[in-house]
C-alpha positions in Angstrom: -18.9 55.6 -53.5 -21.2 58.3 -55.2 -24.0 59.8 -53.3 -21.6 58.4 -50.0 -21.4 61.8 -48.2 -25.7 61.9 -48.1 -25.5 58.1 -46.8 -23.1 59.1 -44.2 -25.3 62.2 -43.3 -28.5 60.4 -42.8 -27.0 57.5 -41.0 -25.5 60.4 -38.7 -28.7 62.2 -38.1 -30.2 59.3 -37.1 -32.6 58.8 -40.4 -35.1 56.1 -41.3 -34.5 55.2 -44.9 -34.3 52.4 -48.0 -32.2 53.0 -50.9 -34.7 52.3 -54.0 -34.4 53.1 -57.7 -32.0 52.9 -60.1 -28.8 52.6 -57.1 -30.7 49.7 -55.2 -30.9 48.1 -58.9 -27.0 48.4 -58.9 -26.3 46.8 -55.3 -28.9 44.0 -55.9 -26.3 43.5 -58.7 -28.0 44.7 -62.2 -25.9 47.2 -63.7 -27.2 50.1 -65.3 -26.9 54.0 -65.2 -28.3 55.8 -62.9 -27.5 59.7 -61.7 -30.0 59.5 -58.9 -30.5 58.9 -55.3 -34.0 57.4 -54.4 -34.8 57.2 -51.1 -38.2 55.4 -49.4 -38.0 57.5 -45.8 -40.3 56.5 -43.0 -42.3 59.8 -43.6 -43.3 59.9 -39.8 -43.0 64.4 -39.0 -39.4 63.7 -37.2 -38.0 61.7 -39.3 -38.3 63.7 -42.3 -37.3 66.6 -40.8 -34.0 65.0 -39.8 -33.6 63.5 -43.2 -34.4 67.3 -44.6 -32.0 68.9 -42.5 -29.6 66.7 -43.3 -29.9 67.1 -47.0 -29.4 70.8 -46.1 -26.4 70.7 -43.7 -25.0 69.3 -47.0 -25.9 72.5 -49.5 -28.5 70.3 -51.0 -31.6 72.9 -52.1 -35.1 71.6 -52.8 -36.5 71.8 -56.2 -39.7 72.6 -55.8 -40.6 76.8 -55.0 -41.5 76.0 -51.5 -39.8 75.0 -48.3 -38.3 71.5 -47.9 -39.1 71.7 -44.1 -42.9 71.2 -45.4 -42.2 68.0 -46.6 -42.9 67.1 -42.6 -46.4 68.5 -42.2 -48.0 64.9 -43.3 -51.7 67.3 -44.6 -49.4 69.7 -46.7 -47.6 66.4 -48.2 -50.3 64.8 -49.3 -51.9 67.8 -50.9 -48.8 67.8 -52.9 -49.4 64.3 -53.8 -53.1 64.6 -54.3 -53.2 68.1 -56.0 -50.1 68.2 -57.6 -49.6 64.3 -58.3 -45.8 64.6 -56.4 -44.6 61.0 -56.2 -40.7 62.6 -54.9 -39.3 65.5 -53.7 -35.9 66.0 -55.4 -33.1 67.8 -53.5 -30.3 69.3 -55.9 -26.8 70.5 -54.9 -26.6 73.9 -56.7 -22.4 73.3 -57.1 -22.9 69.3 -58.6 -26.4 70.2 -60.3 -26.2 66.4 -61.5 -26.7 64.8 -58.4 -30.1 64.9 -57.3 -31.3 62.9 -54.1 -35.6 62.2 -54.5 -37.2 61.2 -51.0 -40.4 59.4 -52.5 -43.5 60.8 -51.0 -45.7 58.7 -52.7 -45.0 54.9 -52.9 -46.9 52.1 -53.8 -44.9 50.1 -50.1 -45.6 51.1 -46.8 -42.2 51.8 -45.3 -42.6 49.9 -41.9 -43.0 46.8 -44.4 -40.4 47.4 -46.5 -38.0 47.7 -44.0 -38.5 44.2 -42.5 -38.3 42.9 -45.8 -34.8 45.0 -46.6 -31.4 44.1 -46.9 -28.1 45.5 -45.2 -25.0 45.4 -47.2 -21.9 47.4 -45.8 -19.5 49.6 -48.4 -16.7 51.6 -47.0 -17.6 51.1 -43.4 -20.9 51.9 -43.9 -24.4 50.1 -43.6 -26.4 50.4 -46.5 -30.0 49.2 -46.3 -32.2 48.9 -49.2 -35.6 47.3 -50.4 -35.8 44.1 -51.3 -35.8 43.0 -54.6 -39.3 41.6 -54.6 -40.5 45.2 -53.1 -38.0 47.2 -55.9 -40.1 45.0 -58.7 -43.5 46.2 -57.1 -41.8 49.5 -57.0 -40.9 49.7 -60.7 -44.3 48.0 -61.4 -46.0 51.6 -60.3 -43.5 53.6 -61.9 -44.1 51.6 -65.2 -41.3 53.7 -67.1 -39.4 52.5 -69.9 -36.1 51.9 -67.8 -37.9 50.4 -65.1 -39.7 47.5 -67.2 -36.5 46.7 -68.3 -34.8 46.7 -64.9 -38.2 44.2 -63.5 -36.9 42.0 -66.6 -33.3 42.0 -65.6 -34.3 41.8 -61.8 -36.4 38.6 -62.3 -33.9 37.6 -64.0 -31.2 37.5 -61.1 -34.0 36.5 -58.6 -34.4 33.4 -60.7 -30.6 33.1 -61.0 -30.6 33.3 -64.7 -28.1 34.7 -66.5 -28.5 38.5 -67.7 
């Protein structure tokens, strides 16, 4: 399982978090490309720290030119989000520059509410919670990107049990 190393880290530490994106497209059962890990983390100061630290016990190195411990300190955050327009901080392992984990910072879903709504599916031992596919169409709905109209298409699609 790709990315299964981070999953195991964060589960380890302890860490609040939703798989989203392009992977929680994939285990709802839409098939499509996707390089990334995107994570919706309960953004409360501890919590991100542990999911940071993680990330790092791992060799994974922010992207951004400033300390990934910041992401914690809930006024710088959301100067980043304001000033900056940040919607993720990405995370990049400097030895496998193509896998890139993104902790979304600004989301259109409050993370306590997502999480009631999300689903646990188990791979390799492994419990795997991520949003629920009305919350990933909302998601994608913000975003507005090319790839993710056409993943709301082929996700309505499966919600209303049509076939691809």
């Amino acid at each position: 399982m790709f990315y299964e190393d981070v999953l195991r880290a964060l589960a380890g530490a302890g860490c609040r978090f939703l798989i989203v994106g392009g992977v929680a497209v994939n285990l709802h059962g839409v098939p499509r490309m996707t390089a990334d890990l995107d994570l919706l983390i309960d953004l409360e100061p501890v919590n991100v720290e542990r999911t940071v630290s993680a990330l790092l016990s791992l060799g994974y190195r922010g992207r951004a030119p400033v300390d990934p411990m910041k992401l914690a300190n809930t006024a710088e955050r959301e100067s980043w989000v304001r000033d900056k327009g940040m919607k993720a901080f990405s995370f990049f392992h400097p030895s496998r520059p193509f896998q890139v984990v993104d902790l979304l910072v600004h989301a259109p879903i409050d993370f306590a509410v997502a999480s009631n709504r999300a689903l646990t599916l188990t791979a390799e031992g492994l419990e795997l919670r991520l949003v629920s596919i009305e919350d990933l169409i909302h998601m994608k709905e913000f975003a507005g990107r090319a790839q993710d109209l056409a993943d709301i298409r082929a996700l309505r699609k499966l919600k209303e049990g049509e076939p691809g």
